[in-house]
Every structure is written in C-alpha cells, then in structure tokens.
LUMMISE-576511 format. One record per residue: residue number from 0; residue in three letters; x, y, z of N, C-alpha, C in turn. Coordinates in steps of 0.1 Angstrom, whole numbers. Each point is the difference from the previous one (the first is absolute). Layout:
<pts>
i|aa|n_px|n_py|n_pz|ca_px|ca_py|ca_pz|c_px|c_py|c_pz
NUM|ALA|X|Y|Z|X|Y|Z|X|Y|Z
...
</pts>
This chain:
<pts>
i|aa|n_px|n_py|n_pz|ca_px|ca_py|ca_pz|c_px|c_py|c_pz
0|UNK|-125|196|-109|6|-4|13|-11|1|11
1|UNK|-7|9|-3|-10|3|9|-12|-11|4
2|UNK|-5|-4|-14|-7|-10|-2|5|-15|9
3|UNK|13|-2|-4|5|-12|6|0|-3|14
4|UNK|5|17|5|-1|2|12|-12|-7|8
5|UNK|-10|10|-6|-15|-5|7|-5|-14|0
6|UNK|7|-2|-19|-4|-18|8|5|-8|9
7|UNK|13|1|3|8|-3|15|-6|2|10
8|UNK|-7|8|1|-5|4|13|-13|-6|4
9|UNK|-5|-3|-12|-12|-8|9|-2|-15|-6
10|UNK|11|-5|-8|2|-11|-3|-5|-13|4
11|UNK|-2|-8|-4|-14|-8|9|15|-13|2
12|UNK|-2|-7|12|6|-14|-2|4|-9|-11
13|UNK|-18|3|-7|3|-16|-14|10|7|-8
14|UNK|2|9|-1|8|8|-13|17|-3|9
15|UNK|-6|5|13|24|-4|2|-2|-15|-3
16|UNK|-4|-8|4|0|-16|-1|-5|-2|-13
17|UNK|-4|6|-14|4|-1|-15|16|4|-3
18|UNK|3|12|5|13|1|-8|9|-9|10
19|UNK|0|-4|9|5|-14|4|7|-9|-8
20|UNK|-19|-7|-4|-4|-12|-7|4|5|-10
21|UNK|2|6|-10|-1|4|-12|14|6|-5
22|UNK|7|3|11|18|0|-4|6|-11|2
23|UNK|-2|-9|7|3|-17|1|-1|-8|-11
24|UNK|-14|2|-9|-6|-6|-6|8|6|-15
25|UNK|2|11|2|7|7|-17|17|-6|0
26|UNK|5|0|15|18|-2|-6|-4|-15|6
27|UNK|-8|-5|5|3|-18|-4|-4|0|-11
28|UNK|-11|2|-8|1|-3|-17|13|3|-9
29|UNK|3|15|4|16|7|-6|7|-13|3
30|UNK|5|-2|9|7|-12|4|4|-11|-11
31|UNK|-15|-8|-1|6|-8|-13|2|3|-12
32|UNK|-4|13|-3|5|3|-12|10|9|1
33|UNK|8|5|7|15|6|-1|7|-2|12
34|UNK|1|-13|8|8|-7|6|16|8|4
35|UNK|6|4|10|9|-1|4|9|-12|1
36|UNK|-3|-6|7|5|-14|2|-10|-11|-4
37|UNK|6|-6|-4|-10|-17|-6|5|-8|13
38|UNK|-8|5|12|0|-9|11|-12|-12|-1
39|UNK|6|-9|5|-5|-16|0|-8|2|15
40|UNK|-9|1|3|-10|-1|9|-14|-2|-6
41|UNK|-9|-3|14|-14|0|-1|-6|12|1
42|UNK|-2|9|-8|1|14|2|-18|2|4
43|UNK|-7|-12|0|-15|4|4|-2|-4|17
44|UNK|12|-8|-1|2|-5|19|5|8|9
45|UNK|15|7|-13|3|11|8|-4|9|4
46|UNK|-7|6|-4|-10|14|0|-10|-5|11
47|UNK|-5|-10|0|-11|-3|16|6|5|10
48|UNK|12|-3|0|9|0|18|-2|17|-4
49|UNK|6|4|-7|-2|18|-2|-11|6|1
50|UNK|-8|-6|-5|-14|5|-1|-9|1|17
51|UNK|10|-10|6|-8|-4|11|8|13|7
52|UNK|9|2|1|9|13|10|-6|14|-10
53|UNK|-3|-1|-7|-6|15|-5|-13|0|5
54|UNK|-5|-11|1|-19|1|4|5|6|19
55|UNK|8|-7|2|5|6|16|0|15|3
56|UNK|13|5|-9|2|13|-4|-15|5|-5
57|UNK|-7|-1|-2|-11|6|-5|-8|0|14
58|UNK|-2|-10|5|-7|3|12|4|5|10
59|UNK|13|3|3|5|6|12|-3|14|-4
60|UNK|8|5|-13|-8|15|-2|-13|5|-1
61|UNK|-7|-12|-4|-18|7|1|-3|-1|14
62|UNK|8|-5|8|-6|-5|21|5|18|4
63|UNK|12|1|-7|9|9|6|-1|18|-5
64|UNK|-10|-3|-11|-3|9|-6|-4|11|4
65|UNK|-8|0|9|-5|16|10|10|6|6
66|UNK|10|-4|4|11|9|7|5|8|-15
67|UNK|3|-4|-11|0|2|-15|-6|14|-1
68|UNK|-13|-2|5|-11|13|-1|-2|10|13
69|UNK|5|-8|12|-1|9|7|13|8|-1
70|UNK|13|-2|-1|11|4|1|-5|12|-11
71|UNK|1|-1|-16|-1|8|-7|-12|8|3
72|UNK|-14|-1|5|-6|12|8|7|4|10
73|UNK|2|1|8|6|3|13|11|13|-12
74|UNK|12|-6|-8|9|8|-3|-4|10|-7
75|UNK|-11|1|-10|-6|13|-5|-5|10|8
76|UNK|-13|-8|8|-6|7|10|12|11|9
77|UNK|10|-6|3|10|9|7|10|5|-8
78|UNK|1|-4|-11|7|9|-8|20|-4|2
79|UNK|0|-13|-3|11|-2|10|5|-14|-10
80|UNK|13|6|-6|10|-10|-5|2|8|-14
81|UNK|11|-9|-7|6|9|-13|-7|5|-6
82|UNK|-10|-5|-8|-7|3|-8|-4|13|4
83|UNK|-7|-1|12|-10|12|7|11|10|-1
84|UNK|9|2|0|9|14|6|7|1|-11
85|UNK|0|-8|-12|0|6|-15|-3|12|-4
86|UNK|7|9|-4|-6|14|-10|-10|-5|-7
87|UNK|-9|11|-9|-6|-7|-7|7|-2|-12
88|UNK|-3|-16|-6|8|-2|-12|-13|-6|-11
89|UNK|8|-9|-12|-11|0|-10|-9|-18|7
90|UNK|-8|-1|-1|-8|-15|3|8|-13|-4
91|UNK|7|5|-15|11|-14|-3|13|-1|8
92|UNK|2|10|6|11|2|11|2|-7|17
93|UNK|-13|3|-2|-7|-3|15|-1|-13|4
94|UNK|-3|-6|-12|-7|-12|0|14|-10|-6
95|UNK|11|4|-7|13|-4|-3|10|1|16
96|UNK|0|10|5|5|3|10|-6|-14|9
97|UNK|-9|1|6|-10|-4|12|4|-21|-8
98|UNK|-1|-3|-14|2|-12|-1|16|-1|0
99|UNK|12|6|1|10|-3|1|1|-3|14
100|UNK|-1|7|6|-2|4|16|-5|-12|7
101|UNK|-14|-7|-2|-3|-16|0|8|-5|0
102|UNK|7|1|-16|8|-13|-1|11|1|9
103|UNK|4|7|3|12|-2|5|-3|-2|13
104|UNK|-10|4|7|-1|-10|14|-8|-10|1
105|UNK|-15|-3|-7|-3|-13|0|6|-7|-7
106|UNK|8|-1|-13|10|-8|-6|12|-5|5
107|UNK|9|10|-5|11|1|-2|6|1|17
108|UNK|-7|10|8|9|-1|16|-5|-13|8
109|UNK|-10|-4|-6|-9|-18|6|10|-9|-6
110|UNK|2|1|-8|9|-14|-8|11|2|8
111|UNK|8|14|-1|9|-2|1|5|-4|20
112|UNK|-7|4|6|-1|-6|15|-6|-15|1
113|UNK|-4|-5|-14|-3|-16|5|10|-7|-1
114|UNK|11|6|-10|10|-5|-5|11|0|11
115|UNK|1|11|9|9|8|11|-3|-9|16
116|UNK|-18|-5|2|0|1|13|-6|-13|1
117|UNK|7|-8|7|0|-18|0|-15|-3|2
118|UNK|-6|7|12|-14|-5|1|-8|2|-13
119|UNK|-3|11|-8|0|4|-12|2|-7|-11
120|UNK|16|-3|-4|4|-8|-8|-7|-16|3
121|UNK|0|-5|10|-11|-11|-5|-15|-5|-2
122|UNK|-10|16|2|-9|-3|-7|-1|0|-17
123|UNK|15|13|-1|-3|2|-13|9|-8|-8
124|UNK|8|-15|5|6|-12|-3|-10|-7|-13
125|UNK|-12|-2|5|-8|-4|-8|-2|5|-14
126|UNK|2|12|-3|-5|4|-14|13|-4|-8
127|UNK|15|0|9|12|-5|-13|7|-17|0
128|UNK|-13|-4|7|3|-15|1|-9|-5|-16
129|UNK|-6|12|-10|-7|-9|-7|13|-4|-13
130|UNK|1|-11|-5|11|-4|-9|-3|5|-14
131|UNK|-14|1|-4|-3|4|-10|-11|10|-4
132|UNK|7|13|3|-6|18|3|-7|3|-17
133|UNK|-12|-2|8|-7|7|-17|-9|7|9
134|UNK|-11|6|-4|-12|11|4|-6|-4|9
135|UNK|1|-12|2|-11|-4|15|7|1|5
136|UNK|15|0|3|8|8|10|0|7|8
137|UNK|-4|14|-7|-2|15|2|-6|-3|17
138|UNK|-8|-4|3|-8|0|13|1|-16|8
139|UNK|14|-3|-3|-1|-11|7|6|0|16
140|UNK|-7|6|8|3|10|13|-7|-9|10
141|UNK|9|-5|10|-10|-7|14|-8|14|2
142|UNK|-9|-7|7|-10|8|11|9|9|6
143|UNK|10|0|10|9|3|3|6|15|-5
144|UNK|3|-5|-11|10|12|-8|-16|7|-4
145|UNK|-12|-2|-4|-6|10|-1|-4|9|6
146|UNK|1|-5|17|-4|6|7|11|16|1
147|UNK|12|-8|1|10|9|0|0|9|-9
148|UNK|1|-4|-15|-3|10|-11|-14|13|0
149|UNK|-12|-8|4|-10|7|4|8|13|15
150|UNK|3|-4|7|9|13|11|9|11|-4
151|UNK|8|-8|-15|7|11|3|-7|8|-17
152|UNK|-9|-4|-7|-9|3|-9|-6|13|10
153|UNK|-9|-5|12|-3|10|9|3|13|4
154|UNK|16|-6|2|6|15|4|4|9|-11
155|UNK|3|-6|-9|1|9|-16|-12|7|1
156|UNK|-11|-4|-4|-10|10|5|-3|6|10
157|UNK|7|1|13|-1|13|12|9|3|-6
158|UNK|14|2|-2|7|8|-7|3|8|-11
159|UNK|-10|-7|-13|1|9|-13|-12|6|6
160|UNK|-13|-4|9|-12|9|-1|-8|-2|-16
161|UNK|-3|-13|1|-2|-3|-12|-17|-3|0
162|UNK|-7|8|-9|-14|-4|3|-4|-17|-8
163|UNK|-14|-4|4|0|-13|-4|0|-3|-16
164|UNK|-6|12|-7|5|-1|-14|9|-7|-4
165|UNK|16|8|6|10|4|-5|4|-16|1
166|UNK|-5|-4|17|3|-15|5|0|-12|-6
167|UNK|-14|0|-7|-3|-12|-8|0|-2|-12
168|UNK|6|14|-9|7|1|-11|14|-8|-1
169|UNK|3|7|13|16|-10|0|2|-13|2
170|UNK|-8|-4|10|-5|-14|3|2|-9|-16
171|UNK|-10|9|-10|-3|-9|-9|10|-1|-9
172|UNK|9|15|-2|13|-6|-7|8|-9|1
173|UNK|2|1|19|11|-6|6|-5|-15|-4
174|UNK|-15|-1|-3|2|-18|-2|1|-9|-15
175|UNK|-3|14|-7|1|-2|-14|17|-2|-2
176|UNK|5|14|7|17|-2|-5|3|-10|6
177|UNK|-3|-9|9|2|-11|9|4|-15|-12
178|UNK|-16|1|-5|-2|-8|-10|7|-3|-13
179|UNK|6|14|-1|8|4|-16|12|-5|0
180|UNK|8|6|12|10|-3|3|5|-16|2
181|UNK|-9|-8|7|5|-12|6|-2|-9|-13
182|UNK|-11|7|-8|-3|-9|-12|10|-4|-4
183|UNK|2|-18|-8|6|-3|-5|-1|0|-17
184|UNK|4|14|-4|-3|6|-10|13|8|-4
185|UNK|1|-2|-14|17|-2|-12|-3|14|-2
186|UNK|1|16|-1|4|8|-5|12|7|-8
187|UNK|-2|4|-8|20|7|-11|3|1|18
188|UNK|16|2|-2|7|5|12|-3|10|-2
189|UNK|3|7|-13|3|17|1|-12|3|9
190|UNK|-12|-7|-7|-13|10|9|1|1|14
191|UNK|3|-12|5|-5|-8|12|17|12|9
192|UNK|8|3|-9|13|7|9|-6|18|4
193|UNK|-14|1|-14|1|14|2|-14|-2|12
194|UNK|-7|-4|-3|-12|-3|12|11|2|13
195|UNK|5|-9|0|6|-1|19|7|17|1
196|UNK|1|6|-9|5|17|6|-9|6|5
197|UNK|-15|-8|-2|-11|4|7|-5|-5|9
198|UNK|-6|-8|-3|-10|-11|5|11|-15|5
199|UNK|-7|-8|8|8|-14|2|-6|-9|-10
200|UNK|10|-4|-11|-3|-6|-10|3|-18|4
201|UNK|-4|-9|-12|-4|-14|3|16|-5|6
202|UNK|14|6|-10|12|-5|-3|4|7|20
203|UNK|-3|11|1|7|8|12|-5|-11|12
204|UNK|-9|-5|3|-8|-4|8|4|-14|1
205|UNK|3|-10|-8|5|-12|-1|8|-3|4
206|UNK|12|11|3|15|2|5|-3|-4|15
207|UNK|-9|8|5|-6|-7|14|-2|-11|8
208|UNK|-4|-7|-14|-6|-14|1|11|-8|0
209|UNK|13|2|-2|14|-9|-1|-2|-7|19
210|UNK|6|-11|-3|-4|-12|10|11|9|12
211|UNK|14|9|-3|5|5|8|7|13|4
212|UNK|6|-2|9|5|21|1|12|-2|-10
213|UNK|4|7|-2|-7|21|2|-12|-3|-4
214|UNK|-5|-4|-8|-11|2|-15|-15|1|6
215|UNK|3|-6|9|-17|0|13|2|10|6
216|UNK|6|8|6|-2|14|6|2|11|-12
217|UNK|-5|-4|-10|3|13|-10|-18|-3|-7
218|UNK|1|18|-5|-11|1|-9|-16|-1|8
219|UNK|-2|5|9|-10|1|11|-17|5|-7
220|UNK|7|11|-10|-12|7|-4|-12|-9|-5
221|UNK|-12|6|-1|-10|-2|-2|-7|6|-15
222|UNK|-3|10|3|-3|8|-12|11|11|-4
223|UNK|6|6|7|9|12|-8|16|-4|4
224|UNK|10|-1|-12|13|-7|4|10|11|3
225|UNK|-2|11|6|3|11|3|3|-6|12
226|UNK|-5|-3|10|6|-7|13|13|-2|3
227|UNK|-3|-8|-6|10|-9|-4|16|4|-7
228|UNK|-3|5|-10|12|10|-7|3|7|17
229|UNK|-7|7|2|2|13|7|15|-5|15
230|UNK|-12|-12|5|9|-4|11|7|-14|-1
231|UNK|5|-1|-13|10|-8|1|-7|-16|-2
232|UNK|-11|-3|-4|-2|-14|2|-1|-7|-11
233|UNK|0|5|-14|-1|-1|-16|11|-9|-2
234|UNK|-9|-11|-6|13|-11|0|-5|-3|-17
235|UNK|11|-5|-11|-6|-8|-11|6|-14|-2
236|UNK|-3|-9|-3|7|-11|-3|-7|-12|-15
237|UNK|7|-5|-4|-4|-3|-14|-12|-14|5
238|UNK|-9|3|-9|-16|-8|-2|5|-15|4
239|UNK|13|-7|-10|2|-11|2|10|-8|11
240|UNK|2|12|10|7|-5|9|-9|-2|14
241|UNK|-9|6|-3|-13|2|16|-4|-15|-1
242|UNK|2|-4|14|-9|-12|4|-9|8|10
243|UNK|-15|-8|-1|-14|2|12|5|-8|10
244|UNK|-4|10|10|-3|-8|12|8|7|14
245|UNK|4|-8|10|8|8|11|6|-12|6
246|UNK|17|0|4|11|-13|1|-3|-1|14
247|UNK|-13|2|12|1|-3|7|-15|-11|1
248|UNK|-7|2|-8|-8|-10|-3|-3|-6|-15
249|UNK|12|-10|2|0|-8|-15|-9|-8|-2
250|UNK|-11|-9|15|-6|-14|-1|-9|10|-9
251|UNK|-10|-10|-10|-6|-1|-12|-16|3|11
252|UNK|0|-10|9|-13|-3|4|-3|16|10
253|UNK|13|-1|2|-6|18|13|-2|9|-8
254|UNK|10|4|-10|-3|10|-6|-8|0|-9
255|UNK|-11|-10|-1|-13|1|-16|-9|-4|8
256|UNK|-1|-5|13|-19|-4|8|1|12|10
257|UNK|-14|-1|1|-6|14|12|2|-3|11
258|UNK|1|-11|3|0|-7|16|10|6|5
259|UNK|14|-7|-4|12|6|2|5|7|-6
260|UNK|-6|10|-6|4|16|-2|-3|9|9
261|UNK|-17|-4|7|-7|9|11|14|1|11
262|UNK|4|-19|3|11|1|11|12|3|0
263|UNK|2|4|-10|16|9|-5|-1|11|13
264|UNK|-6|9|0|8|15|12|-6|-7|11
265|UNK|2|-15|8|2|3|14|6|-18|1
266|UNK|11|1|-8|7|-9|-3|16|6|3
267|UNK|0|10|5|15|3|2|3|10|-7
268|UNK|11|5|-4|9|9|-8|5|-8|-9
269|UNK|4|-4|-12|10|-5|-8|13|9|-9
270|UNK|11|1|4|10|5|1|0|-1|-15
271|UNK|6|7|-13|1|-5|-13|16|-5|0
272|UNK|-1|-13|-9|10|-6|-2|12|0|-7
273|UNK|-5|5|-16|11|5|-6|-5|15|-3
274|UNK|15|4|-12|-2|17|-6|4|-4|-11
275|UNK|1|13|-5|5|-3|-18|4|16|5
</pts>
C-alpha cells in the first residue's frame, strides 16, 4: 500500500492520461467479444462524439488542476478535515476511508444534485441523451458538467482533508469504474448481483440509463454502491427492458452531433414527458 501510495503522489500526467487511454481501449475490445446488447450502430462514429466530450473533460481538469493541489496542501499543512482528525488507524483504512469519503461527494452527492437542480440537470442532460451507452460513455460530460463535477470533487477534498496521493488515486478509479460500468459488456448475473453489494457494477448502472423516471433518478454511484443502498436510490430493473437515451430529447441529430449537444444547457429546461 505504501508503495502505491508514493506512486500517486508524484504521478506524472502521461501515466493519468494512459490509464485513461488504456481503460477505454480494454472494455471497447471486451465489447465485441462479450456484448451486452447487439446494438446496430456505427460504434467507431459513435465513440468520436464521446471521445470529443472526454478530451474536454480532460482539459478542464488539467486547466483546473492546481486548486486540486493547492486545496490538498493547504488541508495537511493545517491539519484540517476527516482524515486529519482520524485516530491513528492501519494505511489500508485510511486510504479506504478517505476513497469512500470522495466518492460520496465528488460522485455520488455531484450526480445526485445534477439530477435535483434544473440549472445542473441540463448540463448534465448531455451524458443521458447518448442512445447507445458503452465505455466511451463513461466521460461523455459537457464542459459544463465538468466544471461542476471538478467543484464539488473540490470540496470532497477540503472536507475529507485528503492529501494529493489519496486524490489522484481516486481520480483514477473513479474513471476506470466509469468505464467498467457503462461498458457494454454481458457478465453471469449472479456475479454482476454480487459486485453491485460493492462496487457499481455494469447491470446496476444501466438502470440509469432507462430513457425515463423513476429509473433516471436512481443508482447515482460511481465507484462504491453503498450510497446508494444506504439512501434509498438502488434501483434494479431487467437488462431487456432498458432503452438508452432520455424522453426529452428523442431527435437523432441533437442527441449524436457536438454542435447541438454543446447547445443543450442553455436551451431551456425540458420537463420529462413520460414515467414508467
């Protein structure tokens, strides 16, 4: 653990932008060979429009990145947030604690106020307008929504007091489990039912992706599905009844080009139309 630690800590750029590239690149191959859905798309077209909102996401946090470092100096230096006012416990504790703690405010309390707060909900409109959710998914976030996720990412670290180690350890899970999850990838149920008592598995995460409510305000988590259980938002529903997408933007052309995806959050509010 120790070891890991240290390499977190001084972790160079090319290496976060490999496990990036390189968890994209593993469940789009998984993809065609253990398919979830035999969806009928251009799956090399689709992934551009994605590819283009992750390269976004990518740049907004490398612009944004020194408040990243100065927050987590500033919180050691003073000694100030959970972590810090911890008893002493064992290193795998710390570092378990301190990534729960993350998640649950850069993840799970970020989703779940984009979902809650209209200005909010239509940057983050964009990531469930895609019709056909595989791995390039994972980061298909306007500028917008990253900025937002980057804030309240922020405040998770003044609050857990999380050093930059701890930071960009989690960073890298959160985009791995990002990738895992949204992957369109067939697992046994049994596995894929005992994973989600952990972690947010591919089947828990899909449920999300249904075109309407309830099924869009459930299942928030990111990496640990403990959230979710805890406050109520754990939804399951069967593989073959989920349609992609979101019933307030059905046109084909808005929700697959970048032009008119950028102009989605200052296009209005869109009310959702039906429920199930």
């Amino acid at each position: 653990m120790e070891e890991i630690i240290a390499y977190f800590e001084t972790i160079p750029s090319s290496h976060r932008s490999l496990i990036i590239v390189s968890g994209i690149t593993f469940f789009f191959l998984l993809e065609y060979a253990v398919p979830l859905f035999k969806m009928r798309y251009r799956k090399f077209k689709h992934a551009w429009t994605n590819i283009f909102f992750t390269l976004t996401t990518v740049v907004v946090n490398f612009v944004l990145a020194f408040l990243l470092l100065w927050t987590s100096d500033w919180v050691i230096a003073n000694d100030f947030g959970v972590l810090q006012w911890l008893p002493e416990v064992p290193l795998w504790a710390y570092v378990l604690i301190g990534l729960m703690l993350l998640d649950l405010i850069g993840a799970y309390t970020a989703h779940w106020a984009e979902h809650r707060i209209k200005p909010l909900w239509m940057f983050h409109l964009i990531h469930h307008t895609d019709t056909n959710v595989d791995t390039t998914t994972a980061n298909r976030h306007h500028p917008g929504e990253s900025v937002i996720r980057f804030a309240f990412t922020l405040v998770g670290v003044f609050i857990v007091g999380a050093p930059i180690a701890l930071v960009f350890l989690y960073q890298s899970i959160s985009v791995v489990l990002s990738q895992f999850n949204h992957a369109n990838i067939k697992i046994p149920k049994w596995l894929d039912n005992a994973l989600s008592w952990v972690i947010v598995s591919p089947d828990m995460h899909k449920v999300h992706h249904h075109h309407v409510m309830p099924y869009t305000d459930t299942n928030y988590g990111n990496i640990f599905s403990i959230w979710d259980r805890l406050f109520g938002t754990f939804a399951k529903m069967n593989n073959e009844d989920i349609v992609y997408g979101i019933d307030t933007v059905p046109d084909p052309k808005e929700n697959a080009e970048i032009v008119p995806l950028l102009k989605i959050p200052f296009q209005g509010y869109r009310k959702a139309t039906t429920s199930e």
